[in-house]
C-alpha positions in Angstrom: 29.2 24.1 24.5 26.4 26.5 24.1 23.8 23.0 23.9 23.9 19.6 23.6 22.9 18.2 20.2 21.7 15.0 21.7 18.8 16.7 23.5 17.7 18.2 20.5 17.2 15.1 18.6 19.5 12.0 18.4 18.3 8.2 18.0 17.0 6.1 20.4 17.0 3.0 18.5 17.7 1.9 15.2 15.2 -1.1 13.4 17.1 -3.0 10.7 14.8 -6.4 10.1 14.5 -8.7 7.7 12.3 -11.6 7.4 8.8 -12.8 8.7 9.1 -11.8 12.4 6.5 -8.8 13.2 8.8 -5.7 15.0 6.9 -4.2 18.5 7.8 -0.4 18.1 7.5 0.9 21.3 7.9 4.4 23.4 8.8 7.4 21.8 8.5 8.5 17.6 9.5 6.0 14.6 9.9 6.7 11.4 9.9 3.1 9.2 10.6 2.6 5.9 9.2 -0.8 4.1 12.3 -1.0 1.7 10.6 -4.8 0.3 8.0 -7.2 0.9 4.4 -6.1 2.6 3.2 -5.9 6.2 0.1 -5.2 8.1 0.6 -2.3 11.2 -2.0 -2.6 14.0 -2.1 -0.1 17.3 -4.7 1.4 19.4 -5.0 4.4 17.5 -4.2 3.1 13.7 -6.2 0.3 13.7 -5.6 -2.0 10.8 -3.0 -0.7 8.3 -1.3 -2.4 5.3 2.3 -1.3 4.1 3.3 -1.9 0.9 7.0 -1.6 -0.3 7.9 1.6 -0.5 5.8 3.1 2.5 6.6 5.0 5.3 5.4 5.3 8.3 5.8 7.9 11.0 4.3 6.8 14.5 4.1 8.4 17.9 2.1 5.2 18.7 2.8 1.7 20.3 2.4 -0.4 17.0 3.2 -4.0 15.9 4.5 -4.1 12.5 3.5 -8.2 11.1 5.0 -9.4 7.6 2.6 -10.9 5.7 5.8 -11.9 3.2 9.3 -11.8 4.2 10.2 -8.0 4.5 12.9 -5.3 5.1 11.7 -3.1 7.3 14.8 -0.1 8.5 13.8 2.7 10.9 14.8 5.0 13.5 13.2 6.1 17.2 14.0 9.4 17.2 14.7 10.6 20.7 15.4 14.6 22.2 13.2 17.5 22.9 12.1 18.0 19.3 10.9 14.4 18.7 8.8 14.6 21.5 7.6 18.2 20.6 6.8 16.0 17.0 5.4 12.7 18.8 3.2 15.2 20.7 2.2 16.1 17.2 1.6 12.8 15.9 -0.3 11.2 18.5 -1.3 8.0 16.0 0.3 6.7 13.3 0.8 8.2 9.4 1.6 6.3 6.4 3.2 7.8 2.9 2.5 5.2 0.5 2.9 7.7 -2.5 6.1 8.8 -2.2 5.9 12.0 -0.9 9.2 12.2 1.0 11.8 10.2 -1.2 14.5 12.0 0.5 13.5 10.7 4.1 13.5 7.2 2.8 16.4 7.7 0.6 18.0 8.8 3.9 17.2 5.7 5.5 18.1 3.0 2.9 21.8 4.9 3.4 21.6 4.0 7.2 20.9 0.7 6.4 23.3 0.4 3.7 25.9 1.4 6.2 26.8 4.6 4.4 25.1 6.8 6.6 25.3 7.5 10.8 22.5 8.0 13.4 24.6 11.1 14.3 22.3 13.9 16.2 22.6 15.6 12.9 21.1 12.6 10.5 18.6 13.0 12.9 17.6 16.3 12.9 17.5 16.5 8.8 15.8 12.9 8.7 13.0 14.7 11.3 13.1 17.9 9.3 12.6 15.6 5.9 9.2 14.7 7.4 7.8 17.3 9.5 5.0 17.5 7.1 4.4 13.7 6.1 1.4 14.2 8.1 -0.1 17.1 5.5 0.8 14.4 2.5 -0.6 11.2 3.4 -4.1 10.6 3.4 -5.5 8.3 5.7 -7.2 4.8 4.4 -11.1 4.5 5.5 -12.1 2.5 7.5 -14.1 0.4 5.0 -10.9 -0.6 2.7 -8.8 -0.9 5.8 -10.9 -3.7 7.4 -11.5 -5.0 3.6 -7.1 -5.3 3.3 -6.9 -7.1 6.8 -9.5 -9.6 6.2 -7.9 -10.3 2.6 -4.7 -10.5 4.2 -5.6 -13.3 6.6 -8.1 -15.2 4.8 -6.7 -14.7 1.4 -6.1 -18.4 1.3 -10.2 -19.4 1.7 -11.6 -16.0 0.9 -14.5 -17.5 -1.7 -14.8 -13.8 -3.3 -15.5 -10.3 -2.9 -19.3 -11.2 -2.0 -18.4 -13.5 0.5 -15.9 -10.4 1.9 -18.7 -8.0 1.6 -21.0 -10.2 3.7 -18.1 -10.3 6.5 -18.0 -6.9 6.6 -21.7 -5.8 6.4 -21.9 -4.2 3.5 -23.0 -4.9 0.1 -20.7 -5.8 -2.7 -21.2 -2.8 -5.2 -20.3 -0.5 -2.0 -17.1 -2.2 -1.0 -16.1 -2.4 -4.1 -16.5 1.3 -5.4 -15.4 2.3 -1.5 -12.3 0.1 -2.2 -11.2 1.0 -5.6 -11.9 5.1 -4.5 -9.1 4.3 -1.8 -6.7 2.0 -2.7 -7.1 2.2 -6.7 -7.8 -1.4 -7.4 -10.6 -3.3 -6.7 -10.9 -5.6 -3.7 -11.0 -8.8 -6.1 -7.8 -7.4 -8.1 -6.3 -6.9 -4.2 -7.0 -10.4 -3.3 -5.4 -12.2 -6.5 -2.5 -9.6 -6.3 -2.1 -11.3 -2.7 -2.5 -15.1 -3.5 0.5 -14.5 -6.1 2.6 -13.3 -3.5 2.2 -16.2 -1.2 2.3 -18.1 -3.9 5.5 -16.8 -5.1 6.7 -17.3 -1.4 6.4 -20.9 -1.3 7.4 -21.2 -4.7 10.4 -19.9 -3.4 10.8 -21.8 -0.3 10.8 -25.4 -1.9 9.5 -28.0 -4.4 6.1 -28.1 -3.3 3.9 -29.5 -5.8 1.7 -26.7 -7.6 -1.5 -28.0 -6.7 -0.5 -27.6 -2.9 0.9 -23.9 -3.4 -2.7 -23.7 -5.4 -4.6 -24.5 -2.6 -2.6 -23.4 0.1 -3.2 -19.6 -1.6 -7.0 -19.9 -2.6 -6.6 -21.0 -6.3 -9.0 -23.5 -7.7 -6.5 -25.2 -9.0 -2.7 -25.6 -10.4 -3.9 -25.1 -13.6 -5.8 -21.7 -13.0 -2.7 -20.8 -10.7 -0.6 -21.3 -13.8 -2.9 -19.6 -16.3 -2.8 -16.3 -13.6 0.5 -16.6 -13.1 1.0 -16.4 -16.8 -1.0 -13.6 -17.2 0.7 -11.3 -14.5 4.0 -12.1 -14.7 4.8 -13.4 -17.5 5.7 -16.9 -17.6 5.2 -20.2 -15.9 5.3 -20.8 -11.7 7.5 -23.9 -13.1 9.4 -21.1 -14.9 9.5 -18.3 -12.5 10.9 -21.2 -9.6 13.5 -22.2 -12.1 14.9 -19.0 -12.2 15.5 -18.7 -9.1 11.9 -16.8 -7.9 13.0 -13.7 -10.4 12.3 -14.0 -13.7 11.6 -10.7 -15.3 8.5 -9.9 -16.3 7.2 -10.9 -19.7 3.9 -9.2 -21.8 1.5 -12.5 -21.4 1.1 -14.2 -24.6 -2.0 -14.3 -26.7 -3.1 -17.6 -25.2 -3.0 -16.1 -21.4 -5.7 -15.7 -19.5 -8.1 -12.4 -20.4 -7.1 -9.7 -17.5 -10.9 -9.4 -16.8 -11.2 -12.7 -16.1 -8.2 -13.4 -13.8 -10.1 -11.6 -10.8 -12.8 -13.2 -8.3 
């Protein structure tokens, strides 16, 4: 044999993960795919990053992936001369949360699925499929990045976006046009959007009354918890629990909450 595939590119390890339990990636380059749920990723170069579903995330970087919701997370360390030429390459960490490679994670969701091999050749094409993720996927500033990890941990007594302005030593109307410039959405619509999702977790996970799961995720109450809830998805918590935590979504009737008045 003229070479050996393997020292080309192969896999080195394969990440297939589900639940709340953060994932170390560690030596060599990853390539992670966020099929469901949301996660913060932290290393020395990154800093604080937030996946949502959908993203992936090429690293040539120690990192710590942490759910902040029960997730899937599937990857692959690639391993072989060319994914160290590429880790060379991609000394951080780079995150595609637009979609820019559907193929790669298409590829990936097959691996899990079973369907597909870590054969040398997967490898190589998965590699090729993102050679220029780095080109595609902007960066998040600094500004919003800090803004999403503070919402993420404090979501549950965050008092509003002045309160997280004054953390971050900045004034409101900056955070908030530096926020909505990177992320789309503003960092009140952010926060809400993330009290829902705990609360739809521990809806979920039990019969806890409503005014626990309100307070638990920083709403004033059951009642306003129920009146968002309405608004966003569509019907009640009591509803959406009943159904087994998947009730499709509904247009909110003419008695829900305004839209501009369900953010803090």
């Amino acid at each position: 044999m003229l070479f050996s595939p393997e020292e080309l590119c192969s896999a080195a390890g394969v990440l297939d993960q589900t639940g709340s339990a953060p994932a170390a990636l560690s030596g060599g380059l990853w390539l992670v795919l966020l099929s469901s749920g949301r996660c913060g990723a932290e290393g020395a170069a990154a800093g604080p990053l937030l996946l949502e579903p959908g993203a992936l995330l090429l690293s040539g970087e120690a990192l710590t992936l942490t759910p902040t919701v029960p997730c899937h997370l599937v990857g692959v360390r690639f391993g072989g001369a060319l994914a160290a030429q590429a880790a060379a390459r991609v000394p951080g960490t780079v995150v595609d949360a637009t979609g820019a490679c559907p193929e790669a994670a298409q590829a990936l969701q097959l691996l899990c699925a079973g369907a597909a091999q870590p054969t040398p050749a997967f490898c190589f094409d998965l590699l090729c499929r993102v050679c220029r993720l780095d080109e595609s996927a902007p960066a998040v500033p600094r500004l919003a990045a800090e803004a999403i990890a503070a919402i993420r941990k404090n979501y549950a007594s965050l008092y509003g976006v002045e309160e997280l302005a004054d953390a971050l030593g900045v004034s409101k109307s900056h955070l908030v046009r530096s926020f909505r410039e990177s992320t789309g959405v503003t960092p009140g619509q952010y926060l809400t959007e993330v009290r829902l999702e705990a609360a739809k977790q521990l809806l979920r996970a039990g019969d806890l009354p409503l005014e626990l799961v309100a307070t638990l995720c920083g709403f004033s109450s059951a009642n306003y918890l129920c009146r968002v809830f309405r608004a966003r998805i569509g019907c009640t918590p009591a509803l959406w629990r009943r159904a087994g935590g998947g009730a499709p979504a509904a247009p909110a009737s003419a008695a829900a909450l305004p839209m501009d008045e369900i953010y803090v």
